[in-house]
VOTI-246099 format. One record per residue (C-alpha): x, y, z. Coordinates in steps of 0.5 Angstrom, whole numbers, plus 2048, in hexadecimal, padded with zeros to 3 digits. Each point is the difference from the previous one (the first is absolute). Layout:
BEGIN
XYZ
...
END
This chain:
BEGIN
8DF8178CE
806805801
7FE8047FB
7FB8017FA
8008047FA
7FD7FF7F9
8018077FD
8047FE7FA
7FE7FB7FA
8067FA802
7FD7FF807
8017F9802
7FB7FC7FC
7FC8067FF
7FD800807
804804804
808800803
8007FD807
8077FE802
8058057FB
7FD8047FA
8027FD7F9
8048077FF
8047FE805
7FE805805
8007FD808
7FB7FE805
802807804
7FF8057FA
7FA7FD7FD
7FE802808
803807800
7FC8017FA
7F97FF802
802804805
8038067FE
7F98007FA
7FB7FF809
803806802
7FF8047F9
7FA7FF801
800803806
8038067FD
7FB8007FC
7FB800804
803806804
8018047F9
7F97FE7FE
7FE805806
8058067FE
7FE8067FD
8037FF7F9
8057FB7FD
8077FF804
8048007FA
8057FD805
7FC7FA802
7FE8007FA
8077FF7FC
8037FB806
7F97FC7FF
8027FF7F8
8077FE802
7FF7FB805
7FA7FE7FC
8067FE7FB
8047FC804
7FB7FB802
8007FF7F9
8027F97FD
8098007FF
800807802
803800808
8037FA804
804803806
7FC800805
803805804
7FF8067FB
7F97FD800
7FF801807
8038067FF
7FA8027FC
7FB7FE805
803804805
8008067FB
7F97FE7FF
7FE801808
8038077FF
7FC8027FB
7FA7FC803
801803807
8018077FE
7F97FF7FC
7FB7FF806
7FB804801
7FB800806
7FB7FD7FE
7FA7FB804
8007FB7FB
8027F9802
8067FF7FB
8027FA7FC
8077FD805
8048017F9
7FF807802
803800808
8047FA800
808803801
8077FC801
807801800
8047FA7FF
8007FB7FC
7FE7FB804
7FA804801
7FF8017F9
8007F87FE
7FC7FE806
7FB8057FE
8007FE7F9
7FD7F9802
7F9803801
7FF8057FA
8027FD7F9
7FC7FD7FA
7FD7FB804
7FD805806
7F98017FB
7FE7F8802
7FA8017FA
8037FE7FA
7FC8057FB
801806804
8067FE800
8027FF7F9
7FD8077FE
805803805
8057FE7FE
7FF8017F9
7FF808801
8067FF805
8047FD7FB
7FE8067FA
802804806
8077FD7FF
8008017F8
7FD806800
805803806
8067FE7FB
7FD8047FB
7FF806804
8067FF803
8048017F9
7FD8057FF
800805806
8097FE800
7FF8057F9
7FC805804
7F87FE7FE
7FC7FE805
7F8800800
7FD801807
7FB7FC7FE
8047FA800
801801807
7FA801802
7FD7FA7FD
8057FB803
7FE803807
7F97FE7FE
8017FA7FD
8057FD806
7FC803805
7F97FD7FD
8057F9800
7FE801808
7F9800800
7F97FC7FF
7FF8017FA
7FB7FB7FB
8027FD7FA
7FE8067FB
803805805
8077FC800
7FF7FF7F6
7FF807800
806801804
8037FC7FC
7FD8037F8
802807803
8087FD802
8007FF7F8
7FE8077FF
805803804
8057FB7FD
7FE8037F9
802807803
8067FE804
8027FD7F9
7FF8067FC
803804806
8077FD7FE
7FF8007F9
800807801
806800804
8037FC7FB
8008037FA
800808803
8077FE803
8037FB7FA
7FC8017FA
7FB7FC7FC
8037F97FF
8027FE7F9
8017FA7FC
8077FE802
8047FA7FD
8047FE807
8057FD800
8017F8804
8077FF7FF
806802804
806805800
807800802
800806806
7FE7FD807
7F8801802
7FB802804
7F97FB800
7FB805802
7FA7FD800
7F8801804
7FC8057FE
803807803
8018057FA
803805805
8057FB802
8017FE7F8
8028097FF
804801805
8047F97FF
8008027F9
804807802
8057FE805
8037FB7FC
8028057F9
8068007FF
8027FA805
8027FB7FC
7F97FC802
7FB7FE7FC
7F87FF802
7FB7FA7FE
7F97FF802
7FD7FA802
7F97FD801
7FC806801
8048057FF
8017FF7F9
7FB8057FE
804805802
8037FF7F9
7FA8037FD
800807802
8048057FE
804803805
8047FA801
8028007FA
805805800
8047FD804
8057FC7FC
8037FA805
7F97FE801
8017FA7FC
7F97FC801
7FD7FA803
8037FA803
7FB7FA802
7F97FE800
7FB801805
8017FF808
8007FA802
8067FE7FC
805805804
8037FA804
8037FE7F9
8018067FC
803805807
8057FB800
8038007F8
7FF808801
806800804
7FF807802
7FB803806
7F9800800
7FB806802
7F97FD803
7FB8077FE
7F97FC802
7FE7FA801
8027F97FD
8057FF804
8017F8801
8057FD806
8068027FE
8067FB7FE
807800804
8038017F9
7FD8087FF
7FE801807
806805801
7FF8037FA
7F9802801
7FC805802
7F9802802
7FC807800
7F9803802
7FD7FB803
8037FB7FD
8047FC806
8047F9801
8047FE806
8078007FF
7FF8057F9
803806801
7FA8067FF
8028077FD
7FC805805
7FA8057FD
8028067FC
800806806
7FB8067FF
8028047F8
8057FB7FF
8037FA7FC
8017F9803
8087FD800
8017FB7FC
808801801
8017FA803
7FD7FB7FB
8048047FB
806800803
7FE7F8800
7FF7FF7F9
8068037FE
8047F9803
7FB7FC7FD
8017FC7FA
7FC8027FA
7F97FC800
8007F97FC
7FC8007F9
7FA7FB802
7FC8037F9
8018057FA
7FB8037FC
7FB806802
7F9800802
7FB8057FE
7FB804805
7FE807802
7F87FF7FD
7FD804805
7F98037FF
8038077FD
8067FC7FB
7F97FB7FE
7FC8067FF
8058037FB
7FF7FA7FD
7F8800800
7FF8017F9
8047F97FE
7FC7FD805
7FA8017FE
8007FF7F9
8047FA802
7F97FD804
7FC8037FB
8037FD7FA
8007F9805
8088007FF
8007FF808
7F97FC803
802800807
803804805
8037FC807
802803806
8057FB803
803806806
8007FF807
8067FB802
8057FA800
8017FB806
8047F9800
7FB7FB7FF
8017FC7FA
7F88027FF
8028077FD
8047FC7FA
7F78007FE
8028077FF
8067FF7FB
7FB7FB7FD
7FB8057FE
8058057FE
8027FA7FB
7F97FF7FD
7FC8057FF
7FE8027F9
8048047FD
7FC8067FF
7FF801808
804805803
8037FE808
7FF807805
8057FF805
803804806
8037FC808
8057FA800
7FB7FC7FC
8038037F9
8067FB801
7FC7FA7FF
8008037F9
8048067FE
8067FD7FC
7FB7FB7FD
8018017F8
7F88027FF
8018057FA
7FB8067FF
7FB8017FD
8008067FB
806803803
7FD7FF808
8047FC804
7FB7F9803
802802806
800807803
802802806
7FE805804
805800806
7FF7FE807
7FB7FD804
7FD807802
8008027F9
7FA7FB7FE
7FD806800
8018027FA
7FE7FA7FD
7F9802803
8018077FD
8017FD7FA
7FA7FB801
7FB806802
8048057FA
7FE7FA7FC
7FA800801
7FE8087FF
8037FE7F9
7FC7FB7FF
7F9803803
7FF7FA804
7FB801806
8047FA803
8077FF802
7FF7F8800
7FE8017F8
8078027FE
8037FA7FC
8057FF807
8007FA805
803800806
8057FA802
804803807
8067FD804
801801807
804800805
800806806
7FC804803
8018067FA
7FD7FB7FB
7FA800805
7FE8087FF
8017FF7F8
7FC7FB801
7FA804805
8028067FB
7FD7FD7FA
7FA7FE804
7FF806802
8018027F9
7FA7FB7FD
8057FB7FD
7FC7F9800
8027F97FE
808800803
8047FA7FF
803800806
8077FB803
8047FB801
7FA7FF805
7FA805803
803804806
8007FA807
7FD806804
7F98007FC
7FC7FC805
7FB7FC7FB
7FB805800
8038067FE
8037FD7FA
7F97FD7FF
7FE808800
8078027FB
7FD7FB7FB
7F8801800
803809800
8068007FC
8017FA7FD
8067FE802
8027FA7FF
8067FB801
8057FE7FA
7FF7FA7FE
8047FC7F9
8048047FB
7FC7FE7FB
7F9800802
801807803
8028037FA
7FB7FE7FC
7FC802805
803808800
8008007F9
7F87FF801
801806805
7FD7FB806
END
């Protein structure tokens, strides 16, 4: 096979990607990337050996985690870029030492031809056990999550060292005979971390740009030219936000960046008009009728159309052939967006695809300003079940389950959301409940944190010894590797009976999914019907 890939959950018939990724990614960067992850593990294992944490290791190991994350980087040359990049960091890392060391840590290349015959022999399939590889692979794809998270907020200026380090531990013990108990505690202690690099960003969030807030959005469109910024980037999100004043250009938000209509500091901003579009995989359609360019912040950039390629543009570690890339911001300084506005300003204005508004902004703070209604209203039954429905869209039909369940749940049960899953459901007419909303969207992916703030915050009101004893059922989408650490991250956390789909993850061997289900309870989804009655139960 040319390549082999199964990080995400649309790999061909949920085995694995072999001759092109589902994404749309080609046989040489899928192999790129497995080449860039070998040789951080070499600078892993060399920072492992380093007195202290390299806080430049560090770093590069976060953001080239995250470019080999699903939809984020197709441009092989940028890839290859990272990976000479990261030999540089490596090299400058060694330090004597008598050990016999993993290949990952001495190999070095220079060209890219070099790279991509050097790739044939160290991707995914390289650990023949299946086992051993599966849980590899899983504490490497909770990297990834975890990485994006730590990146984000390290951008504000929060970092945790911590972070880094385990990230070292981990990709260097991915090297290393370890048994399966090693390689399950490896993965519980992924989770762990996740919690933290998750709580990390909230911090850097909410201390740069407020607490979010209940907000109305806007859906429909305005008459000014726009810009469509979309991804996770929040930084990206300000600094646009500034150099567009007064310009004439209006701000949308798509995807994942339609939390940023939440907090507080975006507000003040009188052009940004709302949000444009639904979840990533319709950008084809929706880039299209917006008419003016598109910022790609993050991951979740699909192959992109002939009919918007040269009015798109990528950021960060976002990269796709072709596109232009707007370079990082310099040391103390401000990323230049003029050239996407000076764009817009010759755009037509986007065309209307829907009006109305969406409500969200229902993180743990705003939630807990709300506590004292929630709880009478558990306790006097107005609300039987709470259903944590986070994590992310896709494009299989499949995911029409997750509409469906939204549909039919009682209607004295509440939906907690955050990810792209919300857009099965978010402008479903559903009601409230005494005043609160049937669906309350915390935010992003990575602000599923806050539903398990909420969750143990609940707990503590209620006085209950067990989190899995709070009228809450979990019926999770996924998609990427994101979805992956939320998922370790409520392991970790002891949360058990997760529903979890459209299909089990293809990079659980047989047995390791047997450990998941016998440990946590994890479970597939199964029919509408059948898995509400049985959430209602709380099974």
């Amino acid at each position: 096979m040319s390549m082999f890939c199964y990080q995400c959950q649309e790999t061909a018939k949920n085995e694995g990607c072999t001759i092109r990724g589902v994404c749309g990614k080609t046989e040489e960067t899928a192999n790129l990337q497995d080449l860039l992850i070998h040789v951080l593990k070499g600078i892993s294992i060399w920072g492992e050996k380093a007195e202290g944490v390299d806080r430049k290791a560090g770093r590069f190991l976060m953001e080239a985690l995250f470019a080999t994350i699903t939809n984020a980087n197709f441009d092989n040359e940028r890839i290859a870029d990272l990976i000479k990049e990261a030999l540089e960091i490596r090299d400058g890392l060694k330090v004597e030492s008598n050990e016999e060391l993993h290949d990952s840590a001495t190999w070095t290349a220079n060209d890219m031809n070099a790279f991509l015959a050097k790739a044939k022999d160290v991707g995914v399939l390289a650990t023949e056990n299946e086992d051993v590889r599966s849980l590899r692979e899983l504490t490497i794809y909770g990297l990834k999550g975890l990485a994006a998270y730590a990146e984000h907020a390290c951008v504000l200026g929060f970092e945790d060292e911590a972070l880094y380090a385990f990230a070292m531990e981990a990709l260097a013990s991915t090297t290393r005979d370890l048994s399966v108990d090693e390689l399950i505690a490896l993965v519980m202690k992924t989770g762990e971390l996740g919690v933290k690099a998750m709580a990390l960003l909230d911090e850097a969030n909410t201390k740069t740009y407020g607490n979010p807030e209940i907000t109305e959005v806007n859906i429909g469109a305005g008459k000014n030219p726009g810009i469509l910024i979309s991804g996770h980037d929040l930084k990206d999100m300000e600094e646009l936000l500034e150099q567009t004043q007064g310009t004439g250009v209006d701000v949308y938000t798509h995807g994942e960046m339609l939390p940023a209509n939440y907090y507080p500091a975006f507000k003040k901003f009188g052009h940004f008009f709302g949000n444009y579009g639904n979840a990533w995989w319709k950008q084809g359609s929706e880039f299209d009728t917006f008419n003016g360019p598109i910022l790609m912040t993050t991951n979740c950039i699909v192959p992109v159309k002939e009919a918007y390629k040269d009015r798109i543009f990528t950021t960060n570690t976002v990269g796709y052939p072709g596109v232009a890339h707007i370079a990082d911001r310099p040391e103390s300084g401000k990323k230049d967006f003029s050239a996407i506005i000076e764009l817009a300003k010759t755009c037509a204005s986007p065309k209307e695809i829907e009006t109305g508004t969406i409500t969200g902004g229902f993180a743990h703070h705003q939630i807990m300003q709300l506590a004292d209604k929630v709880v009478d209203a558990v306790k006097s039954g107005a609300i039987k079940r709470f259903i944590v429905m986070a994590g992310c869209d896709g494009r299989h039909k499949t995911r029409d389950y997750y509409k469906d369940v939204a549909e039919n749940l009682p209607k004295d049960t509440v939906i907690l959301t955050a990810g792209c899953a919300k857009y099965r459901y978010n402008k479903l007419n559903l009601g409230d409940i005494g005043g609160i909303p049937r669906v309350l969207d915390a935010g992003q992916c990575n602000d599923s944190y806050s539903l398990a703030v909420i969750a143990m915050k609940l707990q503590d009101i209620f006085e209950l010894e067990d989190i899995n004893d709070l009228p809450i059922s979990y019926d999770i989408a996924w998609y990427e590797q994101k979805a992956v650490i939320v998922l370790l991250a409520l392991l970790f956390l002891g949360v058990k009976g997760i529903r979890l789909g459209p299909t089990l993850p293809a990079f659980l061997s047989e047995n390791v999914a047997k450990v998941l289900v016998e440990k946590f309870n994890i479970k597939p989804i199964g029919e509408v019907e059948s898995d509400i009655a049985a959430m209602m139960k709380g099974a």
